[in-house]
PyMOL CGO cylinders between C-alpha atoms (Angstrom):
from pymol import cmd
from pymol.cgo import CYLINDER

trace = [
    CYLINDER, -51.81, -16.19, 116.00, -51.36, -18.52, 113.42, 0.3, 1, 1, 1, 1, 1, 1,
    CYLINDER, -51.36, -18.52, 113.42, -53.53, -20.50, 110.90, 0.3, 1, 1, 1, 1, 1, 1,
    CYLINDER, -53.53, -20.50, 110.90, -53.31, -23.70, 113.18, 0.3, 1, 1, 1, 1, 1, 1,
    CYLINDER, -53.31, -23.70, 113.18, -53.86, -21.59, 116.49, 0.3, 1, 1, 1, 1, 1, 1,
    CYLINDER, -53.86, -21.59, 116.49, -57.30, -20.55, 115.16, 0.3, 1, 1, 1, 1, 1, 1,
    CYLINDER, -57.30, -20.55, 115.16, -58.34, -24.02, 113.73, 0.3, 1, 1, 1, 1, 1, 1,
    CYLINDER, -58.34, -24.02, 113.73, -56.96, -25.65, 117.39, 0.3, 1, 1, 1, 1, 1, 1,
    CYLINDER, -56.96, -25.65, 117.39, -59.68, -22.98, 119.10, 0.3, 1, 1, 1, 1, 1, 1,
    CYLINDER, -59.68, -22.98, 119.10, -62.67, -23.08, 116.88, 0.3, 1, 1, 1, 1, 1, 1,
    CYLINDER, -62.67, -23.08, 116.88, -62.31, -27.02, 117.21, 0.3, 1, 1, 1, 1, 1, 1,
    CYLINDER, -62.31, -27.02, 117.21, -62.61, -26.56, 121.37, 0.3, 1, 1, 1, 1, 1, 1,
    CYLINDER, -62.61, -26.56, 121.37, -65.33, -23.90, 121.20, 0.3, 1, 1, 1, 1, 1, 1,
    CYLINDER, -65.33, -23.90, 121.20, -67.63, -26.25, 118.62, 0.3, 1, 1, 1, 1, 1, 1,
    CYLINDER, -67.63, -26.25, 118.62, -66.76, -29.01, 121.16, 0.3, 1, 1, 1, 1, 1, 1,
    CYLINDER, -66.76, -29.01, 121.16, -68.00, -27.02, 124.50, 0.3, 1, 1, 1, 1, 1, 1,
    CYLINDER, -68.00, -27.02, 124.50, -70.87, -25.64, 122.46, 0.3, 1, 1, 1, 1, 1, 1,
    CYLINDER, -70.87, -25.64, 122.46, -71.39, -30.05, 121.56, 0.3, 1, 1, 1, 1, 1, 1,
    CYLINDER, -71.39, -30.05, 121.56, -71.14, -30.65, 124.94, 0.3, 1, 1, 1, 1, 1, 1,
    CYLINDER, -71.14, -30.65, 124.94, -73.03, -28.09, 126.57, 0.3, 1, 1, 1, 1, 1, 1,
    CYLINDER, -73.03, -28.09, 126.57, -76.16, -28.41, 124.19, 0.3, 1, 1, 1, 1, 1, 1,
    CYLINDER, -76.16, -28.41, 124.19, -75.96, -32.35, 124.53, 0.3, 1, 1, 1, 1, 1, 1,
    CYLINDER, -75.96, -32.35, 124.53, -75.66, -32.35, 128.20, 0.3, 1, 1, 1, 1, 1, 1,
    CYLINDER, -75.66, -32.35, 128.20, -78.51, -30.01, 128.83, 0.3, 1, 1, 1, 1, 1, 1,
    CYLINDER, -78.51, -30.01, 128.83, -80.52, -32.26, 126.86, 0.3, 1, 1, 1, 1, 1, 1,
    CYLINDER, -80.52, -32.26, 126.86, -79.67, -35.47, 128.34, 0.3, 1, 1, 1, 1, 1, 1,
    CYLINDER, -79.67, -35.47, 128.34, -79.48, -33.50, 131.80, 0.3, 1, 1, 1, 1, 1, 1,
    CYLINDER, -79.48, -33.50, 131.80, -83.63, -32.47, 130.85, 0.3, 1, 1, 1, 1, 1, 1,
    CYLINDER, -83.63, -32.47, 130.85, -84.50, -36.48, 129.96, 0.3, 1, 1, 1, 1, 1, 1,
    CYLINDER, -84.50, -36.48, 129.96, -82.92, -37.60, 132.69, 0.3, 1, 1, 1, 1, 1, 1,
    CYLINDER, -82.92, -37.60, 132.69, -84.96, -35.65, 135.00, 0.3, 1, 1, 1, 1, 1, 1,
    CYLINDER, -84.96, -35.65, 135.00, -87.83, -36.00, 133.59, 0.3, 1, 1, 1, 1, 1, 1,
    CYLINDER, -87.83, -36.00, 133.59, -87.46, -40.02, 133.12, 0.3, 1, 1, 1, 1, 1, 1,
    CYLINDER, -87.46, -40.02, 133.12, -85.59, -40.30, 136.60, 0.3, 1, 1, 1, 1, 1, 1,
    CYLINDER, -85.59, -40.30, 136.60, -83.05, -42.13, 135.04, 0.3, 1, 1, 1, 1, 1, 1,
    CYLINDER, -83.05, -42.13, 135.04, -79.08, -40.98, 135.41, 0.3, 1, 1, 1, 1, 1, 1,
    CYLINDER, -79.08, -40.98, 135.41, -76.56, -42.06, 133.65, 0.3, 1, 1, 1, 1, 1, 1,
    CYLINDER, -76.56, -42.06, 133.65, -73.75, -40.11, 131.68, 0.3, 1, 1, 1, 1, 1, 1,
    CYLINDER, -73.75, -40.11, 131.68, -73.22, -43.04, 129.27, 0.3, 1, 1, 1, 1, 1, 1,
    CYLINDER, -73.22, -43.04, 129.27, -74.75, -41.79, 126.75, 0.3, 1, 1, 1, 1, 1, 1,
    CYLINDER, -74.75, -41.79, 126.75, -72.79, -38.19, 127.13, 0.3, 1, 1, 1, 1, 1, 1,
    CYLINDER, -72.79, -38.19, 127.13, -69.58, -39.69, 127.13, 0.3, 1, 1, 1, 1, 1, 1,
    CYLINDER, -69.58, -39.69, 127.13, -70.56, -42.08, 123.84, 0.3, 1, 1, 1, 1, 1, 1,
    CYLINDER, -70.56, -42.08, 123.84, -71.40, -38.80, 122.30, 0.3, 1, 1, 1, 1, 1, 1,
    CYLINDER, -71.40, -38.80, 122.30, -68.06, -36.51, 123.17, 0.3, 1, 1, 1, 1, 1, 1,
    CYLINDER, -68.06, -36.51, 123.17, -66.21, -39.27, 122.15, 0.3, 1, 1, 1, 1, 1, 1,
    CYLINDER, -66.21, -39.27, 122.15, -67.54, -39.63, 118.76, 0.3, 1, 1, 1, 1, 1, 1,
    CYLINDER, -67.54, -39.63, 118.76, -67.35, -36.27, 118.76, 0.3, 1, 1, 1, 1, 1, 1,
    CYLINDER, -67.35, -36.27, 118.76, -63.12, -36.56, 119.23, 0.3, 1, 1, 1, 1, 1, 1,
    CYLINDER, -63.12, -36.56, 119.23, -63.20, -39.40, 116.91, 0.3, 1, 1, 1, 1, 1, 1,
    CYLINDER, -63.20, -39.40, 116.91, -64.87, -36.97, 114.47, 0.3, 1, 1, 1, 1, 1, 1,
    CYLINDER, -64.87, -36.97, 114.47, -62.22, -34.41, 115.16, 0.3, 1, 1, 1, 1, 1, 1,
    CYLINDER, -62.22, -34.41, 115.16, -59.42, -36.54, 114.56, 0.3, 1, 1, 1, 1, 1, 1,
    CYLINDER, -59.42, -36.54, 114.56, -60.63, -37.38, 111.02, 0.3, 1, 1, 1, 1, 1, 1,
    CYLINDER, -60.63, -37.38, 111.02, -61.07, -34.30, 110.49, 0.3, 1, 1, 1, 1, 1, 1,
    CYLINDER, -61.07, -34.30, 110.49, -57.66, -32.58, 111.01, 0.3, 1, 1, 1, 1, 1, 1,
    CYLINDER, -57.66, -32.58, 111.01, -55.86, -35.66, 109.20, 0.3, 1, 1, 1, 1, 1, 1,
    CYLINDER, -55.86, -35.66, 109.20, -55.58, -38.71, 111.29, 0.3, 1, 1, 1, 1, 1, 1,
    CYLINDER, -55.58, -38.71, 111.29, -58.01, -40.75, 109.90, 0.3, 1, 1, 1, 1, 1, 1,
    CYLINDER, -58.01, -40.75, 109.90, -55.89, -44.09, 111.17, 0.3, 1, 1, 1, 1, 1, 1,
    CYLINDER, -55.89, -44.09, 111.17, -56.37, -43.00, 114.64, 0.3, 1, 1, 1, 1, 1, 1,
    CYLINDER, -56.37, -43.00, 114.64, -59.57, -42.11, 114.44, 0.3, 1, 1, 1, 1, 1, 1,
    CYLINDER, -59.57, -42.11, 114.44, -59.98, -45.86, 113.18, 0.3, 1, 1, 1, 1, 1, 1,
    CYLINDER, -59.98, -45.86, 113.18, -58.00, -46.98, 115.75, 0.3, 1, 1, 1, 1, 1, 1,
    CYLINDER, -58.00, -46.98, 115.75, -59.96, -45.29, 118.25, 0.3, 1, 1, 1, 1, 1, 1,
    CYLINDER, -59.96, -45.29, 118.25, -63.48, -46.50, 116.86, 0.3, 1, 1, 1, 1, 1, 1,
    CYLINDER, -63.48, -46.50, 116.86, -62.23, -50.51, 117.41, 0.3, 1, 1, 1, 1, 1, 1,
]
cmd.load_cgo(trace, "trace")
């Protein structure tokens, strides 16, 4: 596997482990407010891919994105 391969996974893994601990959260104050909505979840996992693509070296996109 390359250097890239390895970056490409450990990107996906921090974003399921994102994901996961942030919906279990929201999933817990939703219950107990008995309010549902995944707004909030979807704000946050695309910040999160906004992040990313900063990250690895498209900061115009990332821009792009964020209008």
């Amino acid at each position: 596997m390359g250097e890239d391969t390895l970056d490409v996974i450990a990107l996906a893994l921090a974003f399921i482990v994102f994901v996961t601990a942030i919906g279990v959260f929201m999933l817990r104050e939703s219950t107990r407010e008995g309010s549902y909505s995944a707004t909030s979840l979807v704000a946050a996992m695309l910040t999160f891919g906004l992040g990313a693509f900063a990250l690895v070296g498209e900061p115009s996109m990332a821009a792009a994105g964020g209008v």
